[in-house]
N, CA and C of each residue as an Amber inpcrd file, in Angstrom:
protein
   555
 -52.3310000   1.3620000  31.7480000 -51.5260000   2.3780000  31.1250000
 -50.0770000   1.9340000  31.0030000 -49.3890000   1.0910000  32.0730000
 -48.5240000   0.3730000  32.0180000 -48.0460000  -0.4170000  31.0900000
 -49.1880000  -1.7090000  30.7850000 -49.0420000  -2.2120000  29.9850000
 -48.9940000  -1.7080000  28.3150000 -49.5860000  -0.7990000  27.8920000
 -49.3780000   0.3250000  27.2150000 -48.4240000   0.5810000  26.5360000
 -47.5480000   1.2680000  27.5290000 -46.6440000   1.9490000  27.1710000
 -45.2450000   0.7920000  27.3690000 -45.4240000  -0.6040000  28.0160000
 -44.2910000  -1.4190000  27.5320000 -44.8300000  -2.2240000  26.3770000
 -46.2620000  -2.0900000  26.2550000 -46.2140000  -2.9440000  24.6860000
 -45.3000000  -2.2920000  23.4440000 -45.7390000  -0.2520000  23.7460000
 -44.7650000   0.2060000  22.8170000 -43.5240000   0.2640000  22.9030000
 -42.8030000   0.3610000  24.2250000 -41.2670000  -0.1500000  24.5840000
 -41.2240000  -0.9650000  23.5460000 -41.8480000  -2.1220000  23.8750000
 -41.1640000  -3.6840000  23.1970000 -41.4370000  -3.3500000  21.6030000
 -42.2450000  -3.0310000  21.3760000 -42.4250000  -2.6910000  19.6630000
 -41.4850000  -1.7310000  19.0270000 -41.1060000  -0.7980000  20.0860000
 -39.9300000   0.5090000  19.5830000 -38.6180000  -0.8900000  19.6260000
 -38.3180000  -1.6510000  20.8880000 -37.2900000  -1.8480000  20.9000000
 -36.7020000  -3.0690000  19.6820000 -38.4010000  -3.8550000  19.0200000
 -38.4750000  -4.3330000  18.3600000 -37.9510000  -4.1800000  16.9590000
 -38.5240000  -2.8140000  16.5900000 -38.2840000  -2.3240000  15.3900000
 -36.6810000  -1.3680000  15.1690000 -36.0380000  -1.4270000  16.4090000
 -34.7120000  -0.6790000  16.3050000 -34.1520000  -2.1440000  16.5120000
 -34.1230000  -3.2080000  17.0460000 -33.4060000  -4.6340000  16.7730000
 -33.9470000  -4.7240000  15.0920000 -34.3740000  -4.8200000  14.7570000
 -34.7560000  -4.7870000  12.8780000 -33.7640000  -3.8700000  11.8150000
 -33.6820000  -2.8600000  12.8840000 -33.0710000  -1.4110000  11.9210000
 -31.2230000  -1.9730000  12.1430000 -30.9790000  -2.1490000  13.4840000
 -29.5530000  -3.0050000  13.6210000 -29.4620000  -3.9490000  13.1250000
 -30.4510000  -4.6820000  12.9480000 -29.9360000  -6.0900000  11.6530000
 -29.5640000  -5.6300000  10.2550000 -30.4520000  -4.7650000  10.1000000
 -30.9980000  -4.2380000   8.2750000 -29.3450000  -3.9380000   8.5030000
 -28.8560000  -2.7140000   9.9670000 -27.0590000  -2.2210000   9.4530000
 -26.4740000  -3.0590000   9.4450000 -26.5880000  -4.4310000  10.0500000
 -25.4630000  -5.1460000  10.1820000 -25.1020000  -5.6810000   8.6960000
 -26.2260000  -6.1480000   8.0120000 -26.4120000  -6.5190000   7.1620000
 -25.7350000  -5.7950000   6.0950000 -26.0140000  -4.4510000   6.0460000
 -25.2290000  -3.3770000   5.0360000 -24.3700000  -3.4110000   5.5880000
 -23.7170000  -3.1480000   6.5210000 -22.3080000  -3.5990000   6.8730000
 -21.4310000  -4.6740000   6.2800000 -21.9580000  -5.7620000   6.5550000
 -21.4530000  -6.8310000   5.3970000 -21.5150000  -6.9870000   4.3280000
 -22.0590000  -6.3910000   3.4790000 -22.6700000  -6.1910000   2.2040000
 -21.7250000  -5.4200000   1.5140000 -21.4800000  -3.8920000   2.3580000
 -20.4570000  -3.2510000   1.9560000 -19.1800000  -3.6540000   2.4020000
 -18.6490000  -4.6240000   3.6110000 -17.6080000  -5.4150000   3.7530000
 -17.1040000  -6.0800000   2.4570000 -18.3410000  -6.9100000   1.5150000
 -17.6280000  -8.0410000   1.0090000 -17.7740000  -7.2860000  -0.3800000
 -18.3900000  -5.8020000  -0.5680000 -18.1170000  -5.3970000  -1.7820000
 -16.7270000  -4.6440000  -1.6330000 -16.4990000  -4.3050000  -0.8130000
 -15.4880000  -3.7060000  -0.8630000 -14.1150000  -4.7900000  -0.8750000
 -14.1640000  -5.4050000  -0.1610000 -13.0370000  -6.8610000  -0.6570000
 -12.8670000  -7.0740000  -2.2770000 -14.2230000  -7.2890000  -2.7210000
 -14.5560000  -7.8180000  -3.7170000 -13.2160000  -6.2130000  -4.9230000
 -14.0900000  -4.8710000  -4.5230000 -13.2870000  -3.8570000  -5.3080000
 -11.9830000  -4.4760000  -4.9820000 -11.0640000  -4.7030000  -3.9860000
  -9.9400000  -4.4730000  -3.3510000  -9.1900000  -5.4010000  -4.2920000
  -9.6520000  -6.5520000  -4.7160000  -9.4040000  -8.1340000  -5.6090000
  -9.5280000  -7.2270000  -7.1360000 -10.3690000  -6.7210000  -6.9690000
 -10.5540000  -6.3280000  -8.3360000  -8.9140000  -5.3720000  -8.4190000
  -8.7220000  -4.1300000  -7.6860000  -8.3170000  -3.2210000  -8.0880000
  -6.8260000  -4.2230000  -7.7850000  -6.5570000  -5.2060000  -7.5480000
  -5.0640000  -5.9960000  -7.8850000  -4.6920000  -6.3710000  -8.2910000
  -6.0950000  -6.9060000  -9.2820000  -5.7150000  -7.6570000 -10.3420000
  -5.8500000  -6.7740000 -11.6290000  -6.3260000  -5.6490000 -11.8050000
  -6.4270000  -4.2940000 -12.5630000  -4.7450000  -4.0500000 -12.2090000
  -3.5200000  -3.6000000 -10.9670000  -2.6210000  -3.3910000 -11.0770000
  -1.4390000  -4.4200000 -11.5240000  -2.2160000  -6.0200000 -11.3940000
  -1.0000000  -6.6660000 -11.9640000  -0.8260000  -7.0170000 -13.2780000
  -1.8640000  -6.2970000 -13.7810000  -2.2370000  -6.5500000 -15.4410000
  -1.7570000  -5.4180000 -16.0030000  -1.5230000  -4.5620000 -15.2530000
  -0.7230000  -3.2590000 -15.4380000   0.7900000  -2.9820000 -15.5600000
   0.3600000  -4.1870000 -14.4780000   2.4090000  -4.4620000 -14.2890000
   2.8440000  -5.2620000 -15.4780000   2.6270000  -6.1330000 -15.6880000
   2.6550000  -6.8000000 -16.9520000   2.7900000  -6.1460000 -18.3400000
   1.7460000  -5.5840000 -18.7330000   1.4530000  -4.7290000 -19.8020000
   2.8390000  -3.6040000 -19.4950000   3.3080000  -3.1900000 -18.5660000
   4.1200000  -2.1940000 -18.5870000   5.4330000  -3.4130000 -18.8520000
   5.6480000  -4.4280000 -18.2990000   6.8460000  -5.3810000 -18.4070000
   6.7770000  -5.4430000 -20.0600000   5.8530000  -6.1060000 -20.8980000
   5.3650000  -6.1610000 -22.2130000   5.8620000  -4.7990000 -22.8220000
   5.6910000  -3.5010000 -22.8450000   6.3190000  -2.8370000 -23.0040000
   8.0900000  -2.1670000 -22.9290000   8.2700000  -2.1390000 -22.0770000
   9.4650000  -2.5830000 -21.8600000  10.3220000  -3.7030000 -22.7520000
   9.7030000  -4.8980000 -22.7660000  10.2170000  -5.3130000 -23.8500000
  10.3710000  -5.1780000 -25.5040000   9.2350000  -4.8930000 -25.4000000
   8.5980000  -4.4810000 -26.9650000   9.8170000  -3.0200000 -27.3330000
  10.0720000  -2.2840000 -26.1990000  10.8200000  -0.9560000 -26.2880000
  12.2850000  -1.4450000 -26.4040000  12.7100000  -2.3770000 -25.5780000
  14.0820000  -2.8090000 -26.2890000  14.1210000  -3.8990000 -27.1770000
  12.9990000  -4.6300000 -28.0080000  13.0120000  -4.8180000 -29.1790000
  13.0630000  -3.8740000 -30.2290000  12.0800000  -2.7720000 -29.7680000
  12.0100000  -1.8570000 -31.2650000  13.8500000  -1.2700000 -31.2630000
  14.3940000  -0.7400000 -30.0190000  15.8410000  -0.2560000 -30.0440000
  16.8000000  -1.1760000 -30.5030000  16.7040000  -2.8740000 -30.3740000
  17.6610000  -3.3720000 -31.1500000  17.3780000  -3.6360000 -32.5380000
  16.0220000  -3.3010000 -32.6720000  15.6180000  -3.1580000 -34.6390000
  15.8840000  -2.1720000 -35.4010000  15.9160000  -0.7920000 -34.1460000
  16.2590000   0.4750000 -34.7210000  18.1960000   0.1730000 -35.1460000
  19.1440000  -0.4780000 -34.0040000  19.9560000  -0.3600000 -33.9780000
  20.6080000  -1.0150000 -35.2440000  19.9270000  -2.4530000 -35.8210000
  20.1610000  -3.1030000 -36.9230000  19.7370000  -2.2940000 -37.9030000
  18.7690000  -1.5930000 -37.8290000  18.7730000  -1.0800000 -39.1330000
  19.5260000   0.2890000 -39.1230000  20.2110000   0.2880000 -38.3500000
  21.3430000   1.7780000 -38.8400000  22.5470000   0.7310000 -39.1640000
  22.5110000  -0.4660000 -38.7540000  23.8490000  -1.0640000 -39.0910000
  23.7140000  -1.5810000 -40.7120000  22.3210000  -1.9560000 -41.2230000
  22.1500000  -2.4040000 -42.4570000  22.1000000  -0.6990000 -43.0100000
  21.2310000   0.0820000 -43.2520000  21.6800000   1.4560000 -44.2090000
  23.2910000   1.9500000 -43.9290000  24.2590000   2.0150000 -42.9380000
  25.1750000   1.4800000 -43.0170000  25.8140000   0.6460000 -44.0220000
  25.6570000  -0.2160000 -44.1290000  26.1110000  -1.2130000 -44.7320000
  25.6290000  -1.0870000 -46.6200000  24.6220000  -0.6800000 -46.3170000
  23.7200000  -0.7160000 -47.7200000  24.9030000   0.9020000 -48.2200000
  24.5050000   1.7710000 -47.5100000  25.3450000   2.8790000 -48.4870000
  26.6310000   2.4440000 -48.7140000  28.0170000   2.0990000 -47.9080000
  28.7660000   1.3350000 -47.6950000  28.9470000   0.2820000 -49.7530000
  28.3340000  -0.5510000 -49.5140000  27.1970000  -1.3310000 -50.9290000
  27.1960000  -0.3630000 -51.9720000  26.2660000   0.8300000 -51.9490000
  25.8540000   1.8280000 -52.6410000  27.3520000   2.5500000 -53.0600000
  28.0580000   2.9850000 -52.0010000  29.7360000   3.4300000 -52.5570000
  30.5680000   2.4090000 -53.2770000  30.0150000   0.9830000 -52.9800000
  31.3120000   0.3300000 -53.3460000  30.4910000  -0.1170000 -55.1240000
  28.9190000  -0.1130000 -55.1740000  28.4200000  -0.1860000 -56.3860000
  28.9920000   1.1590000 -57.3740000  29.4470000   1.8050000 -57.0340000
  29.6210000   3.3710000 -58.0450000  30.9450000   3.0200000 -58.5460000
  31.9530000   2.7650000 -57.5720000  33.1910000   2.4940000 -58.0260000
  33.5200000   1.2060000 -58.5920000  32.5230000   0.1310000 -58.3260000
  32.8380000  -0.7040000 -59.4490000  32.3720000  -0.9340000 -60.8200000
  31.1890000  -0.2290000 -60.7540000  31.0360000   0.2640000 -61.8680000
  32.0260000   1.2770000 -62.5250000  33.1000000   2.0290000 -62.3100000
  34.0610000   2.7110000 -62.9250000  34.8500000   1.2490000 -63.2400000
  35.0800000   0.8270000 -62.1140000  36.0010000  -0.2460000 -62.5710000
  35.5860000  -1.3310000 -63.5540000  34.2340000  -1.5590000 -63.7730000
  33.6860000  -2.6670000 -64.5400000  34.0640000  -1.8620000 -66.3160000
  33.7810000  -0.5120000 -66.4550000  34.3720000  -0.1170000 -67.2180000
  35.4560000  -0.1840000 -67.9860000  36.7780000   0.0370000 -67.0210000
  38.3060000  -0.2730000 -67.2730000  38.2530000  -1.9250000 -67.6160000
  36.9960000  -2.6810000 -67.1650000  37.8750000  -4.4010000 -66.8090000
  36.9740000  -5.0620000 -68.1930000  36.2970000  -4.2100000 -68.9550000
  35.2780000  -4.9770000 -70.0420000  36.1930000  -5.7340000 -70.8510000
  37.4870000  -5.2450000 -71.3470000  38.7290000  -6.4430000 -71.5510000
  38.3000000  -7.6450000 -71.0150000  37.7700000  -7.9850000 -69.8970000
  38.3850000  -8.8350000 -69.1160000  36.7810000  -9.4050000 -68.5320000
  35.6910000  -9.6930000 -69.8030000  34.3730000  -9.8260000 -69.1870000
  34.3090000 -10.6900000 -68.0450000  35.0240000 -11.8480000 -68.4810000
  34.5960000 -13.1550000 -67.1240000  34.4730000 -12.9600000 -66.1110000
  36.1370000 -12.0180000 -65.7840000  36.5020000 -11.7600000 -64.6280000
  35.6490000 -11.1490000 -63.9120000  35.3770000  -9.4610000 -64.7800000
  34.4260000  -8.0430000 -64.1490000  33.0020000  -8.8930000 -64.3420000
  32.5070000  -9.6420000 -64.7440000  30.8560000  -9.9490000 -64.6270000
  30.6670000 -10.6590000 -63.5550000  32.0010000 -11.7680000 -63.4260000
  31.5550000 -12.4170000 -61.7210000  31.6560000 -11.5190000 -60.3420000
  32.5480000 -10.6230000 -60.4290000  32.9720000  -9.5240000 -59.7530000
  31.2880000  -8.9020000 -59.3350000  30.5300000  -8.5660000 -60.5710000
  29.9240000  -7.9210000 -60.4880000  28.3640000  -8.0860000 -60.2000000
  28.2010000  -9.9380000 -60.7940000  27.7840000 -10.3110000 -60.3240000
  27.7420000 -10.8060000 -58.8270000  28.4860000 -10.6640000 -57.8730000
  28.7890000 -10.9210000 -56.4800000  28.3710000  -9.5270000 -55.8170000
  28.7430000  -8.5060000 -56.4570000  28.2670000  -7.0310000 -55.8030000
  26.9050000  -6.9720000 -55.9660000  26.0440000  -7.2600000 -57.2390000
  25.0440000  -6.9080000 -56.8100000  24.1680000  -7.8730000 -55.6810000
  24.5230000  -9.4880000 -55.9550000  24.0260000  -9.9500000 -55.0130000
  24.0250000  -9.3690000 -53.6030000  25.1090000  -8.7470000 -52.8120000
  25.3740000  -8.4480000 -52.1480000  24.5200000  -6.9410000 -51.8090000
  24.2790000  -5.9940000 -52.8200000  23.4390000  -5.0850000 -53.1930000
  21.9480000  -5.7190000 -53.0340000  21.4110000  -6.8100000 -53.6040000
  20.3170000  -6.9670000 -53.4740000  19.4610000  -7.9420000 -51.6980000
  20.7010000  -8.3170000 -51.5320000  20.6770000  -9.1260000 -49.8900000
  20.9300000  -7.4130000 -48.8540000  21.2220000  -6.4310000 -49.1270000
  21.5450000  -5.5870000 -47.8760000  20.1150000  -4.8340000 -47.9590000
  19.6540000  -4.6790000 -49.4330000  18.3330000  -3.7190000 -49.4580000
  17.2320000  -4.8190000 -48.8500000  17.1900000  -5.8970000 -48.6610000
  16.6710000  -7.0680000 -48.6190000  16.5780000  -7.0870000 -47.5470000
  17.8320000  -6.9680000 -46.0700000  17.8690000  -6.9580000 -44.9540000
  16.9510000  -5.5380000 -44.4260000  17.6170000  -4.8500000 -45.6500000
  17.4760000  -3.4910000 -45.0770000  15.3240000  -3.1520000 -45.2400000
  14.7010000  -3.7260000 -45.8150000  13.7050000  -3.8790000 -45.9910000
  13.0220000  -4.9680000 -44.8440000  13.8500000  -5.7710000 -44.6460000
  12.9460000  -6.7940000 -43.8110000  13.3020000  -5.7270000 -42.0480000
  14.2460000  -5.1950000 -42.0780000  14.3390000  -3.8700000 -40.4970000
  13.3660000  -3.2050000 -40.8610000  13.0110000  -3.0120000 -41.5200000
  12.0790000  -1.7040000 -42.0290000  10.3880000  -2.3760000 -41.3600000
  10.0140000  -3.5420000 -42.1090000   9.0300000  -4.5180000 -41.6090000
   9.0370000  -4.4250000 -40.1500000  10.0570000  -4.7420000 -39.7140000
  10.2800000  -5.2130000 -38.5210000  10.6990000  -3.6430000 -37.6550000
  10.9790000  -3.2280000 -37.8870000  10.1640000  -1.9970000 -37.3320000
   8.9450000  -1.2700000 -37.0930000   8.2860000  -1.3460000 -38.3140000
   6.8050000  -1.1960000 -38.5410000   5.9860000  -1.9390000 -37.2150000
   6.1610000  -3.2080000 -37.3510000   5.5860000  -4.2920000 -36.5850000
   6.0760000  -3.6580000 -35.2480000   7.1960000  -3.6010000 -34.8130000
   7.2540000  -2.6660000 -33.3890000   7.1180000  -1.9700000 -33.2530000
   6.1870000  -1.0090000 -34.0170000   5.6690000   0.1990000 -33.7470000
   4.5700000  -0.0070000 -33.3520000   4.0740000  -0.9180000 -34.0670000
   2.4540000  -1.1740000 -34.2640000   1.8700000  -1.7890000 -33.1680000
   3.1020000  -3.2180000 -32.4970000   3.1840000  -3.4410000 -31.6940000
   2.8380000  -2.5270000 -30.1300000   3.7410000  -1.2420000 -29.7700000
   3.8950000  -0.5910000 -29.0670000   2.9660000   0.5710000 -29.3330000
   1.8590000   0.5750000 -30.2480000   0.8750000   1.2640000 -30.0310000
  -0.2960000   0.8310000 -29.3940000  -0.6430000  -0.4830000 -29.9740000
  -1.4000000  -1.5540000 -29.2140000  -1.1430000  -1.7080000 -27.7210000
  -0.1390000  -1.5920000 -27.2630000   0.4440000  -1.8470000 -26.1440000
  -0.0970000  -0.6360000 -25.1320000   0.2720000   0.3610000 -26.1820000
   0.0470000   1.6460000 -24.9770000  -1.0580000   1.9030000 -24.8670000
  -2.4650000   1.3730000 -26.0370000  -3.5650000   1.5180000 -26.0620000
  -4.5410000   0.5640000 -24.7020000  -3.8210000  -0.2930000 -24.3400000
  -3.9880000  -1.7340000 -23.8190000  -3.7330000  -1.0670000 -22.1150000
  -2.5170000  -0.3100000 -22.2260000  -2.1120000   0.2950000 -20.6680000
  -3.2950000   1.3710000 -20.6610000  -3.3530000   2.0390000 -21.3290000
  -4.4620000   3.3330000 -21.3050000  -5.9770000   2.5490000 -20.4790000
  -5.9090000   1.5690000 -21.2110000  -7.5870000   0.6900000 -21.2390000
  -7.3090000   0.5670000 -19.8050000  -6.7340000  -0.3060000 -18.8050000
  -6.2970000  -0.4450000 -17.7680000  -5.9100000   0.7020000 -16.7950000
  -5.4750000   1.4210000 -17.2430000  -5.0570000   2.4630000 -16.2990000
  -6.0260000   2.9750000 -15.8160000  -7.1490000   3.0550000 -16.9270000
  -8.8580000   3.3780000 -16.4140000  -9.5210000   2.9750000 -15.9470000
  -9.0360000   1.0170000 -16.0850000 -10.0810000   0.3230000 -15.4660000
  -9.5730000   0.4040000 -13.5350000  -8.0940000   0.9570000 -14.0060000
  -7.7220000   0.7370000 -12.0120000  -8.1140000   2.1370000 -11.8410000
  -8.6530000   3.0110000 -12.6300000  -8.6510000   4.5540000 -11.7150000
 -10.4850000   4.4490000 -11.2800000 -11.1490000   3.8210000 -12.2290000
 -12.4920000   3.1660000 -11.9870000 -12.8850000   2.9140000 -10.6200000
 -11.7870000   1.4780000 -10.5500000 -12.0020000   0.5500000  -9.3120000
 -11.7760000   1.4700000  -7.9750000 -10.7440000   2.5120000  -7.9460000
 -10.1550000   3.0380000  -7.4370000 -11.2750000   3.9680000  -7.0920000
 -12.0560000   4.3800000  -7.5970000 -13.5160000   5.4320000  -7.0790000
 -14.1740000   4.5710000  -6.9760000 -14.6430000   3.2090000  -7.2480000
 -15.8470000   2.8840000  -6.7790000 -15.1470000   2.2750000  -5.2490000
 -14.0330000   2.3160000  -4.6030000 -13.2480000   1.8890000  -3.3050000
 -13.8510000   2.5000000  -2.5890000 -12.9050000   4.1690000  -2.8450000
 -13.4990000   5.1530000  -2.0570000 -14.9940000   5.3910000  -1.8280000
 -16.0350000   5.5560000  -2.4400000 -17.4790000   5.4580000  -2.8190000
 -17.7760000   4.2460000  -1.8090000 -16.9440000   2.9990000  -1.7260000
 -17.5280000   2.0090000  -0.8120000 -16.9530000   2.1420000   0.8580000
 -15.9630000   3.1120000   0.8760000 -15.3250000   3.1580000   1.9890000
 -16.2510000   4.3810000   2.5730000 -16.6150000   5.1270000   1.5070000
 -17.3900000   6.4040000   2.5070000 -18.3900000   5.7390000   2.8110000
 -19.3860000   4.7210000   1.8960000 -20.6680000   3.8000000   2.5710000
 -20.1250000   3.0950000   3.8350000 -19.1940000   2.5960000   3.6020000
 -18.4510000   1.4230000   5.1530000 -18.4080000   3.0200000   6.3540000
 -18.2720000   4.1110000   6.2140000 -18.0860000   4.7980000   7.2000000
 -19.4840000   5.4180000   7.9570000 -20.1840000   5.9780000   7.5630000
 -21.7100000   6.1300000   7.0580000 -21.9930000   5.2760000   8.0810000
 -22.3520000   3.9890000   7.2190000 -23.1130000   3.2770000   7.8390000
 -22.3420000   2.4760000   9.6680000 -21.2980000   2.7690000   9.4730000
 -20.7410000   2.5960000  10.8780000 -21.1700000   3.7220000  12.0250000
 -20.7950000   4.9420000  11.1110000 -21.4940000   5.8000000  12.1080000
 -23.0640000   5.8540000  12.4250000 -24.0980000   5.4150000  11.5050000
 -25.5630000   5.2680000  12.0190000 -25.4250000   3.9400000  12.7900000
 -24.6740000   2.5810000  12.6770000 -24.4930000   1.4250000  13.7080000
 -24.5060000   2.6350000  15.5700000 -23.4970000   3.2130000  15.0720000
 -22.9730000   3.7070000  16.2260000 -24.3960000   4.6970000  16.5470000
 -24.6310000   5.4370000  16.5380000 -25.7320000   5.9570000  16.4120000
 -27.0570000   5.5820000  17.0830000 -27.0690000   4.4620000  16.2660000
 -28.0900000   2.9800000  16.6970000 -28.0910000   2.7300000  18.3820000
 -26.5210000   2.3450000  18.3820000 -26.5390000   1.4400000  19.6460000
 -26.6360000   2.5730000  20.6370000 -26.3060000   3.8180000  20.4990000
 -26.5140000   4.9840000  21.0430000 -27.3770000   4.9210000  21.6990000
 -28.4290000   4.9910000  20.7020000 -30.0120000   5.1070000  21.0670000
 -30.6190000   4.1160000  21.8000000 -30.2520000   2.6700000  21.3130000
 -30.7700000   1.4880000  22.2400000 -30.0600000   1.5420000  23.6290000
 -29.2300000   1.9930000  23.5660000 -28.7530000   2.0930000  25.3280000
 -29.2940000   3.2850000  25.9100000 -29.8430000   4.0640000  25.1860000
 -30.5310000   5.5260000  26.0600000 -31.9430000   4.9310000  26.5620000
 -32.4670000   4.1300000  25.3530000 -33.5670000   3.1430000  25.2370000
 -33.9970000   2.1400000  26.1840000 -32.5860000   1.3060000  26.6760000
 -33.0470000   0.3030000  27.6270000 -32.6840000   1.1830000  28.6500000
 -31.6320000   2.1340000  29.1670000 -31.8460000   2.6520000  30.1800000
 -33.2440000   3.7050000  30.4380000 -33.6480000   3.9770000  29.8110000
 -35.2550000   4.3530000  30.1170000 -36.2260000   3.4150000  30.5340000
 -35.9910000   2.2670000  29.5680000 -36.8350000   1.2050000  29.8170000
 -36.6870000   0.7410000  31.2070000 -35.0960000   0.5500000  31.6100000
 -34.6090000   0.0360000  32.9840000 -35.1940000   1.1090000  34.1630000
 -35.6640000   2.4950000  33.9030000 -35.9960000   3.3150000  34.4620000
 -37.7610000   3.3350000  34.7690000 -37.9370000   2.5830000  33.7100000
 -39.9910000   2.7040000  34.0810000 -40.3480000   1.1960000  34.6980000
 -38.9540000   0.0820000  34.3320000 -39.3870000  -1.1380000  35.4800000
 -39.3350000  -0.5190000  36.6300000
């Protein structure tokens, strides 16, 4: 009857050394996934950081494109006032074609180089817009992929806890276990 009941000792104590491997095992398992999230979710924030640096720049590019192009429409109306009045004056100076056509020829050049500038800010605004939509579309994408990583952490930290507490649990039992056992030698 003895022998018996330590064959099943040794087979209970057998199969709970099995069940502590199987945790140890998930223990590490969820150790190195959770590292693994932890790598992930840093390199999700430094791609974030970046993309926000990228922005930032892109934002005081678009402000010194915005700023040129108030200095060219500026300049262009400026152009636009000084085209009205020389045209009064090209009027008074038709006496005097050579003079008023080079005159006037120089204004419009000058007319056609500011709408010219003033068109290529315009481009170049566009493009930093377009730019800085992409951009924010790019932070959005990311911001999700770290709020992601960021639940599957937690999700691995409540498994890392879990399964620490059935470890604990475990060894609980194997020490109630061998002290019984230590009790029927």
């Amino acid at each position: 009857m003895d022998v018996g009941k330590l064959g099943k000792l040794k087979a209970k104590l057998a199969e709970i050394s099995n069940q502590i491997d199987d945790a140890d095992a998930r223990r590490a398992d969820a150790k190195s996934s959770m590292i693994e999230a932890s790598s992930r979710l840093e390199k999700g924030e430094s791609e974030v950081a970046s993309i926000e640096r990228r922005i930032q720049l892109l934002e005081k590019d678009l402000a010194d494109v915005n700023g040129r192009n108030e200095t060219l429409e500026g300049k262009l109306h400026d152009v636009e006032t000084n085209c009205t009045s020389i045209e009064e004056a090209r009027k008074q100076l038709e006496e005097n074609e050579s003079t008023g056509d080079e005159k006037l020829q120089q204004l419009e050049e000058s007319l056609k180089a500011a709408v010219m500038a003033k068109e290529e800010a315009r481009t170049k605004h566009t493009e930093a817009s377009r730019k800085l939509v992409v951009v924010n579309r790019d932070l959005e994408r990311m911001t999700g992929k770290v709020d992601s990583a960021q639940k599957r952490n937690k999700v691995l930290e409540e498994t890392i806890m879990k399964a620490t507490e059935e470890i604990r649990a475990l060894e609980e039992m194997e020490g109630e276990k061998a002290a019984a056992a230590a009790e029927l030698e």
